[in-house]
N, C-alpha and C positions, 0 to 999 in steps of 0.2 A: 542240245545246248552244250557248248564244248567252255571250259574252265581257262583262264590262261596259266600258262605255267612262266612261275616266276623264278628264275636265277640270280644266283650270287656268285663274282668271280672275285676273289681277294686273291692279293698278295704283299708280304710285308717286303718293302724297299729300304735297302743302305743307305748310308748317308752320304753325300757327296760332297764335298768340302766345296766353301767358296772358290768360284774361278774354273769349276769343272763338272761336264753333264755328266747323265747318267740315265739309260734304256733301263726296260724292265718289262718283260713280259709280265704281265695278266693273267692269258688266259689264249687259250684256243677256242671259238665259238664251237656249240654243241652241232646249232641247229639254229634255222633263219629265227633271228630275234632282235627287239629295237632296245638297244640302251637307255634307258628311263631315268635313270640316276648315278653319277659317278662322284666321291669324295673319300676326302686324302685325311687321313689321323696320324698329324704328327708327332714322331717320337721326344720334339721340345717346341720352346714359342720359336717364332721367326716375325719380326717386323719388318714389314714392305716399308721397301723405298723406292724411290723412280730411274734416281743412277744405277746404282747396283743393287739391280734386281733379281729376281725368278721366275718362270714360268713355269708350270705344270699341264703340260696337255696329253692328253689322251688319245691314241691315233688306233684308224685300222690299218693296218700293216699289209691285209688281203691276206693271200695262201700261199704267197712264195715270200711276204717277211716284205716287199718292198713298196706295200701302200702306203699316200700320203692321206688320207682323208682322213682331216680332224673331228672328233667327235664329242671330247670338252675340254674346258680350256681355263687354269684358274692365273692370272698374272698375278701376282706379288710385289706390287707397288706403296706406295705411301696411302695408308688409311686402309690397308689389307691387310689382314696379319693371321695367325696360326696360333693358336695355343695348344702347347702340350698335350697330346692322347683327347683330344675335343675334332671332330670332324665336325672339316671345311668343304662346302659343297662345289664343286668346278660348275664353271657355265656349260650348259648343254651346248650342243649345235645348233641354231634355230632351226633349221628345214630338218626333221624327223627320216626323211630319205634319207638323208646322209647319215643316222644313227643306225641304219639298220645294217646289221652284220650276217653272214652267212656262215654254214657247215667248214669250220677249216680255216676261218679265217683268221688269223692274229690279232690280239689287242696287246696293245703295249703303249703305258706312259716314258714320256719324256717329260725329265728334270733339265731345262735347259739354262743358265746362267746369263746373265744380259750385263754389259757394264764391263770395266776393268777386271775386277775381280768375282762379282755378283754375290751373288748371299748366297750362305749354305744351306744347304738341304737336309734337316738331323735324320731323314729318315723315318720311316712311319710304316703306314697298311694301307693301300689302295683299296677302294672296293667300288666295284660296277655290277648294277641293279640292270636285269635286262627283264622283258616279255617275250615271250612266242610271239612268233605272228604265222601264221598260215603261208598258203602257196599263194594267196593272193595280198598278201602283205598287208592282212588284219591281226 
């Protein structure tokens, strides 16, 4: 009977002023493991709105830095909002394949701006919750 081993990959992110994104690595995967939970604790509130908005997604980047596969995803629209140091959970991916990362692989959110100017970003602590999985991707 083998246990699973659970990780934690945090990293605190700046703030990005309205009107402008902002990358940020995470994390380098150890070792084959599925993303289970990703949420954002930000450094103030933010109130979603639909013009100028926010997105926060979480991507794998692969091992050379240029994957696109999304892996959660939180929009910052109207009736979505943040309060200060209170973790907000992002939407997983629905198909669990596509959570699953390998040895080497980059994680990195994107803070991207939508709109003329979009909302700011105050900056906060990302944290992604992974599992082991085996060679046969249990």
């Amino acid at each position: 009977m083998t246990f699973p081993l659970t990780r934690v990959y945090e990293m605190d992110t700046k703030a990005a002023a309205a009107g402008a994104d902002a990358h940020f690595v995470v994390g380098v995967a150890a070792e084959a493991e599925t993303i289970t939970a990703v949420e954002y604790l930000p450094n103030a509130d933010v109130t979603g709105d639909d013009t100028e908005t926010r997105t926060l997604t979480l991507f794998n980047r692969g091992t050379a830095g240029l994957g696109t596969t999304s892996l959660a995803t939180l929009a910052l629209v109207t009736g979505v909002d943040m309060v200060g140091y209170d973790a907000k959970a992002l939407t997983l991916t629905a198909t669990v394949a596509d959570r699953d990362i390998t040895a080497g692989q980059v994680i990195e959110l994107f803070s991207e701006h939508s709109g003329e100017t979009g909302l700011a970003d105050p900056g906060g602590k990302v944290r992604v919750l992974t599992v082991r999985t085996d060679s046969a991707g249990n």
